[in-house]
N, C-alpha and C positions, 0 to 999 in steps of 0.2 A: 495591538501588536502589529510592524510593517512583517507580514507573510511574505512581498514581494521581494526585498530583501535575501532571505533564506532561498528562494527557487533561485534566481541571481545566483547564490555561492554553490547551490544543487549543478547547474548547469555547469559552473567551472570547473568542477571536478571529473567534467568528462571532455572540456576545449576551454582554451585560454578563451575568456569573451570580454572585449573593453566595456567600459561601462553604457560609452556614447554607443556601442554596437547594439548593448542590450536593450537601453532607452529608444533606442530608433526603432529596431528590426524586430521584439519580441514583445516587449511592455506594452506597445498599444494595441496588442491583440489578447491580453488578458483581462481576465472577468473574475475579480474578487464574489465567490460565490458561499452566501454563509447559512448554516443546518443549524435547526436544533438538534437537542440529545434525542435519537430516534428515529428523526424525522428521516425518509425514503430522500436518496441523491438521484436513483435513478431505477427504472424498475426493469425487471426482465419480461421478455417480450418488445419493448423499445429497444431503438438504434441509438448505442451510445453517441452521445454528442463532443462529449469532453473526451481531451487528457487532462486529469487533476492533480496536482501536487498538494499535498498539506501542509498549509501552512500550521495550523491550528486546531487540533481535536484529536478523535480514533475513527476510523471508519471501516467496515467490514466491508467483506465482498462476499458471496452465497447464492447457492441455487437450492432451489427446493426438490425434492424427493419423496415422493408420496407425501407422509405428516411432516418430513425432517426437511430441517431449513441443514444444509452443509455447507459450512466456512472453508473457503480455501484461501482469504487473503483477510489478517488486521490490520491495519497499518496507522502509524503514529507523522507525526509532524516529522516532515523531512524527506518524506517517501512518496512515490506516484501510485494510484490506486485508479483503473479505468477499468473495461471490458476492452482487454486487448483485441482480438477477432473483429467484435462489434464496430469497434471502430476503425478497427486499419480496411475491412472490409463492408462499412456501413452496412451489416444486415443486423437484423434483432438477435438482442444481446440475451445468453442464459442465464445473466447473473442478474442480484439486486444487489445495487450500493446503499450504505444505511449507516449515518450517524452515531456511532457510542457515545460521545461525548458532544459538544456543544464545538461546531464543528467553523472551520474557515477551510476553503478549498481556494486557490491557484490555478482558474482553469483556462483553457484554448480549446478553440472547437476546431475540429476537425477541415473545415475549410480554410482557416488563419492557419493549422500547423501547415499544410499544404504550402501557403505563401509563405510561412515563413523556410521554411526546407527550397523552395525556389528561387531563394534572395540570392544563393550565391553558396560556392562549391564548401565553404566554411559550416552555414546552417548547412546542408545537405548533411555533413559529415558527422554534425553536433545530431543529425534524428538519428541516423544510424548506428550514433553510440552509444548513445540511449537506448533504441530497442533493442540493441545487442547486449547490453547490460541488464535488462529484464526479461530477456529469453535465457541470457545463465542463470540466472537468480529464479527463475520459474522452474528450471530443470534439477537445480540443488536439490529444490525445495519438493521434487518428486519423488527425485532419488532416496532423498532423506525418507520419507511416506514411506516407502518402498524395500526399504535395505533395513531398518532401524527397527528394532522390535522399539514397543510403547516407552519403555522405562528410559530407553537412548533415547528416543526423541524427546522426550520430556525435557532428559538432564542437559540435550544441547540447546532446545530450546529458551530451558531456563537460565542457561549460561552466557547465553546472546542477546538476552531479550526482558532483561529484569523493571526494564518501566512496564512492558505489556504484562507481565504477569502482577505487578501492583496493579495497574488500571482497567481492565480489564477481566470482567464480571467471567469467572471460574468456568461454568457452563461455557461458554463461545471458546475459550482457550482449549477446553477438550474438543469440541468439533473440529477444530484449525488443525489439531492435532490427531483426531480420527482418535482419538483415547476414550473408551467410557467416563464420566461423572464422575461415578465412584471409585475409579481406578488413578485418574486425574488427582483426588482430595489424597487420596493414601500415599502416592507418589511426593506430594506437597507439604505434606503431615511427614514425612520422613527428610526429604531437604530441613525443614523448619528444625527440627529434631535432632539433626546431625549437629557433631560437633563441628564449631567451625564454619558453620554454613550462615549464610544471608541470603539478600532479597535483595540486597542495592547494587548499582552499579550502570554502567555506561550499555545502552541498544545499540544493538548493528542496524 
Protein backbone atom coordinates (compact mmCIF):
# COMPACT_ATOMS: atom_id res chain seq x y z
CA UNK A 1 0.00 0.00 0.00
CA UNK A 2 1.69 3.92 -1.15
CA UNK A 3 0.82 5.41 2.52
CA UNK A 4 2.78 8.45 1.12
CA UNK A 5 0.18 9.18 -1.20
CA UNK A 6 -2.75 9.49 1.51
CA UNK A 7 -0.56 12.07 3.74
CA UNK A 8 -0.12 14.08 0.20
CA UNK A 9 -4.13 14.45 -0.06
CA UNK A 10 -4.00 14.69 4.33
CA UNK A 11 -1.91 17.88 3.75
CA UNK A 12 -4.13 19.38 0.87
CA UNK A 13 -6.96 19.65 2.81
CA UNK A 14 -5.46 22.17 4.91
CA UNK A 15 -3.16 24.24 1.60
CA UNK A 16 -3.34 23.77 -1.82
CA UNK A 17 0.35 21.88 -2.15
CA UNK A 18 1.69 21.19 -6.02
CA UNK A 19 2.92 17.89 -6.20
CA UNK A 20 6.70 19.11 -7.29
CA UNK A 21 6.37 21.25 -3.86
CA UNK A 22 5.49 18.13 -1.99
CA UNK A 23 8.30 15.92 -3.83
CA UNK A 24 11.00 18.56 -3.11
CA UNK A 25 10.13 20.20 0.26
CA UNK A 26 8.29 17.32 2.47
CA UNK A 27 8.96 13.75 0.88
CA UNK A 28 12.65 13.53 1.48
CA UNK A 29 12.26 14.21 5.10
CA UNK A 30 9.93 11.16 5.53
CA UNK A 31 10.48 7.92 7.22
CA UNK A 32 8.19 5.05 6.30
CA UNK A 33 8.12 3.42 9.67
CA UNK A 34 6.42 -0.12 10.06
CA UNK A 35 4.80 -1.91 13.73
CA UNK A 36 3.68 -5.11 14.31
CA UNK A 37 0.25 -5.78 16.02
CA UNK A 38 1.37 -4.64 19.70
CA UNK A 39 4.39 -3.76 19.24
CA UNK A 40 5.39 -0.20 21.53
CA UNK A 41 5.79 3.12 18.69
CA UNK A 42 7.13 4.98 21.40
CA UNK A 43 7.40 4.79 25.15
CA UNK A 44 6.42 7.33 27.92
CA UNK A 45 9.34 8.71 29.73
CA UNK A 46 11.00 9.29 26.05
CA UNK A 47 11.12 12.45 23.96
CA UNK A 48 8.93 12.10 21.19
CA UNK A 49 10.77 12.08 17.97
CA UNK A 50 7.88 11.87 15.38
CA UNK A 51 4.93 13.46 13.94
CA UNK A 52 3.16 10.27 12.48
CA UNK A 53 0.58 10.09 10.16
CA UNK A 54 -1.06 6.63 9.46
CA UNK A 55 -0.83 5.46 6.57
CA UNK A 56 -1.74 1.73 7.52
CA UNK A 57 -3.02 0.16 10.83
CA UNK A 58 -4.80 1.44 14.50
CA UNK A 59 -2.61 2.94 16.93
CA UNK A 60 -3.42 4.06 20.49
CA UNK A 61 -2.24 6.66 22.57
CA UNK A 62 -2.09 6.10 26.79
CA UNK A 63 -0.69 6.85 29.95
CA UNK A 64 -0.65 4.69 32.94
CA UNK A 65 -2.37 5.17 36.14
CA UNK A 66 -1.47 3.16 39.03
CA UNK A 67 -2.64 -0.61 37.46
CA UNK A 68 -4.74 1.28 34.53
CA UNK A 69 -3.28 1.99 31.22
CA UNK A 70 -5.88 5.17 29.98
CA UNK A 71 -6.56 5.73 26.26
CA UNK A 72 -7.10 9.08 25.32
CA UNK A 73 -6.43 8.82 21.48
CA UNK A 74 -7.24 5.55 18.73
CA UNK A 75 -6.64 6.51 15.57
CA UNK A 76 -7.08 4.82 12.11
CA UNK A 77 -5.41 5.31 8.74
CA UNK A 78 -5.76 8.92 7.74
CA UNK A 79 -5.13 10.53 11.13
CA UNK A 80 -2.01 12.06 12.97
CA UNK A 81 -1.24 10.40 16.30
CA UNK A 82 2.17 11.82 18.23
CA UNK A 83 2.76 13.21 22.00
CA UNK A 84 1.85 16.65 21.05
CA UNK A 85 3.86 18.63 24.35
CA UNK A 86 6.66 16.04 23.86
CA UNK A 87 7.34 17.08 20.73
CA UNK A 88 6.57 20.78 20.16
CA UNK A 89 8.55 21.10 23.52
CA UNK A 90 11.07 18.05 23.21
CA UNK A 91 10.69 17.07 26.88
CA UNK A 92 9.72 13.42 27.96
CA UNK A 93 6.56 12.29 26.74
CA UNK A 94 3.48 10.93 29.39
CA UNK A 95 2.21 8.89 26.79
CA UNK A 96 2.88 5.40 25.23
CA UNK A 97 2.10 4.90 21.46
CA UNK A 98 1.19 1.21 20.71
CA UNK A 99 0.26 -0.68 17.52
CA UNK A 100 -3.55 -2.54 17.51
CA UNK A 101 -3.15 -3.68 14.22
CA UNK A 102 -0.18 -4.34 11.95
CA UNK A 103 0.81 -0.86 11.57
CA UNK A 104 2.61 1.66 8.76
CA UNK A 105 3.21 5.02 10.19
CA UNK A 106 4.30 8.43 7.83
CA UNK A 107 6.79 9.92 9.95
CA UNK A 108 9.02 13.34 10.31
CA UNK A 109 11.14 14.00 13.21
CA UNK A 110 10.95 16.81 14.77
CA UNK A 111 14.13 18.61 13.39
CA UNK A 112 13.03 17.99 9.43
CA UNK A 113 9.52 19.46 10.50
CA UNK A 114 11.42 22.49 11.73
CA UNK A 115 13.05 22.79 8.12
CA UNK A 116 10.44 22.15 6.56
CA UNK A 117 8.17 25.01 8.34
CA UNK A 118 11.30 27.30 7.36
CA UNK A 119 11.12 26.65 3.62
CA UNK A 120 9.07 29.32 3.14
CA UNK A 121 5.94 31.58 4.44
CA UNK A 122 3.57 28.74 2.63
CA UNK A 123 5.04 25.49 4.76
CA UNK A 124 5.04 27.92 7.96
CA UNK A 125 1.20 28.38 7.26
CA UNK A 126 0.62 24.56 6.19
CA UNK A 127 2.25 23.80 10.44
CA UNK A 128 0.22 26.09 11.77
CA UNK A 129 -2.95 24.71 10.26
CA UNK A 130 -2.24 21.62 11.23
CA UNK A 131 -1.73 22.29 14.75
CA UNK A 132 -4.62 24.31 14.83
CA UNK A 133 -6.66 21.79 13.50
CA UNK A 134 -5.55 19.26 16.36
CA UNK A 135 -5.88 21.72 19.12
CA UNK A 136 -9.90 22.02 18.04
CA UNK A 137 -10.08 18.41 17.62
CA UNK A 138 -8.40 17.82 21.08
CA UNK A 139 -10.83 20.26 22.86
CA UNK A 140 -14.03 18.61 21.10
CA UNK A 141 -13.04 15.75 22.19
CA UNK A 142 -12.74 17.11 26.13
CA UNK A 143 -15.78 18.83 25.92
CA UNK A 144 -17.35 15.87 24.72
CA UNK A 145 -15.67 13.76 28.14
CA UNK A 146 -16.99 16.31 30.01
CA UNK A 147 -20.48 17.60 28.94
CA UNK A 148 -21.83 13.95 27.74
CA UNK A 149 -23.18 11.55 30.31
CA UNK A 150 -21.64 7.75 29.11
CA UNK A 151 -24.70 6.69 26.89
CA UNK A 152 -24.26 10.25 24.58
CA UNK A 153 -20.84 9.61 24.21
CA UNK A 154 -21.24 6.38 23.22
CA UNK A 155 -24.15 6.95 20.62
CA UNK A 156 -21.88 9.99 19.12
CA UNK A 157 -19.11 8.06 19.19
CA UNK A 158 -20.69 5.24 17.44
CA UNK A 159 -22.12 7.46 14.88
CA UNK A 160 -18.69 8.96 13.90
CA UNK A 161 -16.71 6.20 14.10
CA UNK A 162 -18.24 2.77 12.80
CA UNK A 163 -14.69 1.14 11.36
CA UNK A 164 -13.24 1.81 15.21
CA UNK A 165 -15.97 0.16 16.86
CA UNK A 166 -15.67 -2.92 14.28
CA UNK A 167 -11.76 -2.92 14.73
CA UNK A 168 -11.23 -2.32 17.68
CA UNK A 169 -10.96 -4.80 20.73
CA UNK A 170 -14.34 -3.61 23.09
CA UNK A 171 -12.13 -3.13 26.15
CA UNK A 172 -9.65 -0.06 24.76
CA UNK A 173 -13.04 1.69 23.16
CA UNK A 174 -14.45 1.91 26.69
CA UNK A 175 -11.08 3.47 28.21
CA UNK A 176 -11.20 6.15 25.07
CA UNK A 177 -14.35 6.64 26.29
CA UNK A 178 -13.89 6.60 30.10
CA UNK A 179 -17.09 4.08 30.04
CA UNK A 180 -16.91 0.90 32.23
CA UNK A 181 -16.62 -2.64 30.18
CA UNK A 182 -19.69 -3.74 31.25
CA UNK A 183 -21.60 -0.56 30.79
CA UNK A 184 -19.75 -0.31 27.25
CA UNK A 185 -21.22 -4.25 26.06
CA UNK A 186 -24.85 -3.22 27.29
CA UNK A 187 -24.78 0.22 25.44
CA UNK A 188 -23.69 -2.13 22.28
CA UNK A 189 -26.11 -5.04 22.85
CA UNK A 190 -28.81 -2.23 22.71
CA UNK A 191 -27.63 -0.31 19.33
CA UNK A 192 -27.28 -3.99 17.90
CA UNK A 193 -30.90 -4.66 19.03
CA UNK A 194 -32.60 -1.57 17.92
CA UNK A 195 -34.46 -1.49 15.18
CA UNK A 196 -32.99 -0.16 12.30
CA UNK A 197 -29.65 0.06 13.66
CA UNK A 198 -26.12 -0.98 12.14
CA UNK A 199 -22.46 -0.90 12.54
CA UNK A 200 -21.36 0.18 8.90
CA UNK A 201 -20.65 3.27 7.67
CA UNK A 202 -17.99 6.08 6.76
CA UNK A 203 -15.12 7.44 10.13
CA UNK A 204 -14.73 11.02 10.75
Amino acid sequence: MDSIAPFFAFLNKFIELEEDEFNQIIKPHIQLRRFRRKQIISQAGEVERYMNFIGEGLVRKYFGKEKEELITQISMEGHLIYSQESLNKQTPSHYCLQAIENTTLVSIEFSDLNSIFATNAKMERLGRLVATEITVLNERWQMMLMKMAPRERFLLFVERNHQLVQRVPQKLLASLLNIQPETFSRFKHLIKTSPGSHTEGETN
